[in-house]
C-alpha positions in Angstrom: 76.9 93.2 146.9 76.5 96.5 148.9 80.0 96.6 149.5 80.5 96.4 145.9 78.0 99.1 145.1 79.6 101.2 147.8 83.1 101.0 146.0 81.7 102.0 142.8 79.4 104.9 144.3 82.2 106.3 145.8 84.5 105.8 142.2 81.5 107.8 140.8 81.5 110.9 143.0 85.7 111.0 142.9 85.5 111.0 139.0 83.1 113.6 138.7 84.7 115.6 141.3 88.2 115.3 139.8 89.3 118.6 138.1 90.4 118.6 135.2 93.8 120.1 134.1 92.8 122.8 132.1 89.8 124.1 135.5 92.8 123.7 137.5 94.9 125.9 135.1 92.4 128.7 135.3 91.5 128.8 138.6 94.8 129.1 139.5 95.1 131.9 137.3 92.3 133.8 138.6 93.7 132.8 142.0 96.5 134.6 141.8 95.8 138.2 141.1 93.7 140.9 142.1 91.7 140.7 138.2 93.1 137.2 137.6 91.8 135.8 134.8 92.0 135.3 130.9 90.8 138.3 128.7 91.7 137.5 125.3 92.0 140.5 122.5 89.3 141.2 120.7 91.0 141.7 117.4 94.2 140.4 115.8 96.8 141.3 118.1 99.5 143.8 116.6 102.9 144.2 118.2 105.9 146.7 118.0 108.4 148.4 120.1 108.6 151.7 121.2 110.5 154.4 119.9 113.5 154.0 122.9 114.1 150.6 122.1 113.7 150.9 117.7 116.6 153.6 118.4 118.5 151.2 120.0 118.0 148.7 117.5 118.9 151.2 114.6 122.2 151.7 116.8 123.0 148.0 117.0 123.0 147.9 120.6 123.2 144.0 121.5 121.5 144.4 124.5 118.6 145.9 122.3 118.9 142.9 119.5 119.2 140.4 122.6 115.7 141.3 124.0 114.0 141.6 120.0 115.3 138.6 119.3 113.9 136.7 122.6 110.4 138.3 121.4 110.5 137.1 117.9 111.3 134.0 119.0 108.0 134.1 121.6 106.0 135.4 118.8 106.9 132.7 116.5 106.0 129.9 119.2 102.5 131.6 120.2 101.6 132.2 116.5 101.9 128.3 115.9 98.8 128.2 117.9 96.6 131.4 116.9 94.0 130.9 114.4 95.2 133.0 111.3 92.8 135.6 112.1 94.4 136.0 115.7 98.1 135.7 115.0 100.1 138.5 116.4 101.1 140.8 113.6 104.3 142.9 114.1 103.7 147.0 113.2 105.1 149.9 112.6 105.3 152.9 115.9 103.0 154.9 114.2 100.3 152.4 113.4 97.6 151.0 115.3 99.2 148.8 117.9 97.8 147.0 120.5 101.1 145.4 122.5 103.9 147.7 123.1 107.5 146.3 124.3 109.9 148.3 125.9 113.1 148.1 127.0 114.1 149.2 130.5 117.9 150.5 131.6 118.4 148.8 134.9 117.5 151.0 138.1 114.6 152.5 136.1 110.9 151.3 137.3 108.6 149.7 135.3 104.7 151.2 135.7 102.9 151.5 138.6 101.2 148.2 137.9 104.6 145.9 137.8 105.8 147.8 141.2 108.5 145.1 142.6 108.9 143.2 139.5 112.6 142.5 138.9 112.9 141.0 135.8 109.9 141.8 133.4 106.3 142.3 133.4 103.5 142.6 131.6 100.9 145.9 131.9 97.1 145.2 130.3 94.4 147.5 129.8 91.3 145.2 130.7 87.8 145.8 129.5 85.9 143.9 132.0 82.4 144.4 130.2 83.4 142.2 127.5 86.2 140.1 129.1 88.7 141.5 126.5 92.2 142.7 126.8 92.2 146.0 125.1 96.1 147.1 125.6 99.6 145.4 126.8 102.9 147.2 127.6 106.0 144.8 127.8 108.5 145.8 130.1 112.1 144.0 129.8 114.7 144.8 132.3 117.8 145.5 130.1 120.1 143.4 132.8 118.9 140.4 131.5 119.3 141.0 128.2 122.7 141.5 128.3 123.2 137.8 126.3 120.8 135.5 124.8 120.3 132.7 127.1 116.9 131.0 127.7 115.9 132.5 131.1 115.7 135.6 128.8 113.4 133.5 126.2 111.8 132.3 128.6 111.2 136.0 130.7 109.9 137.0 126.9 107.5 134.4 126.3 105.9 134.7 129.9 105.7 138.1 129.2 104.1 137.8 125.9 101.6 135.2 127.5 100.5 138.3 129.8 100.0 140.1 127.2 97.8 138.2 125.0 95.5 137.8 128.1 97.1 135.5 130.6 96.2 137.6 133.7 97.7 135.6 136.8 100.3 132.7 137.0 99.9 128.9 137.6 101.8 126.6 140.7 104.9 124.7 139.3 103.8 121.6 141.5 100.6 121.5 139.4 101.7 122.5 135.7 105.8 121.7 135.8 106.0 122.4 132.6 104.0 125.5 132.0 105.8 128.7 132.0 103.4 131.2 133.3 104.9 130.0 137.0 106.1 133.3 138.6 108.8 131.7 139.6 110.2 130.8 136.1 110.9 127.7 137.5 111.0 126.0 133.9 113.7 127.5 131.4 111.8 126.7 127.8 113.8 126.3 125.1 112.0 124.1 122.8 110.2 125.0 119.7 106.2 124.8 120.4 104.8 126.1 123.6 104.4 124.0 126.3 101.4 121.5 125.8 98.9 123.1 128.7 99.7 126.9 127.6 99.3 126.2 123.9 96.4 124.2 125.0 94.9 127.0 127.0 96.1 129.7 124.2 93.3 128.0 121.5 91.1 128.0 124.1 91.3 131.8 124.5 91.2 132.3 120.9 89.1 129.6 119.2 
């Protein structure tokens, strides 16, 4: 009998020390960088591109159409998963605008923030008073834009994540399928977010 009881003492104290996936997720996240964490907006978020890139559009560059098309594409996916009054509305330059993407010509520098990143990044504003994300610049490297091909959907909708509040990555060995790894280890091509970022998306923005 005390054996038994042992056993099930000790099933007790594993179960409600497991983690679940979604702790895991976030500690992970705030892990990982210096203000790791998830800072949702306060406000519907409203996207556009800045005025480098909307001439680049307006001269059909495909490099230019390449990386808009990667972000509507992202936008589309996330949106499936915002409550209407959070979904990411697309602006014009000269409204109010709260995520800015811009294209960047190889050997250029993206901000101070994204020093050493290679491929894209994603620069927030944080208000750490109220745990909001007040302001996001998108940064795509224009190398990888040169075709469509999912490492750029991908790059687009890790980015976008960022943006919307993500602030830190996750391990592949722990979320496989998530793509906010830094090491964009999964190519996503499907058409709904992975299950454990749309999962921690609502979460954010319930």
């Amino acid at each position: 009998m005390l054996i038994i009881f042992s056993i099930l003492l000790a099933a007790l104290i594993t179960a409600c020390n497991a983690t679940t996936p979604i702790a895991t997720y976030i500690a992970q996240v705030e892990q990982s960088a210096l203000n790791g964490g998830l800072y949702p907006h306060a406000k519907e978020p409203t996207l556009t591109f800045d005025i480098d890139f909307i001439k680049r559009l307006k001269a059909k560059d495909t490099t230019a159409e390449n990386a808009a098309t990667a972000i509507a594409r992202a936008i589309t996916l996330v949106n499936k998963e915002l409550p209407p009054e959070h979904k990411i509305r697309t602006v014009k330059f000269d409204q109010e605008v709260s995520i800015i993407v811009k294209l960047v010509q190889h050997g250029d520098t993206f901000s101070d923030d994204c020093a050493g990143e290679r491929f894209g990044c994603a620069d927030s504003i944080l208000d750490f008073d109220s745990g909001h994300t007040k302001s996001s610049t998108i940064y795509i490297a224009d190398t990888y834009a040169k075709e469509q091909t999912d490492f750029l959907w991908t790059m687009a909708l890790h980015e976008l994540l960022h943006a919307l509040g993500i602030q830190g990555h996750v391990e592949h060995e722990s979320f496989p399928k998530s793509v906010m790894n830094h090491r964009f280890a999964v190519r996503h091509t499907g058409d709904t977010l992975p299950p454990i970022d749309a999962e921690i998306l609502k979460r954010m923005y319930r």
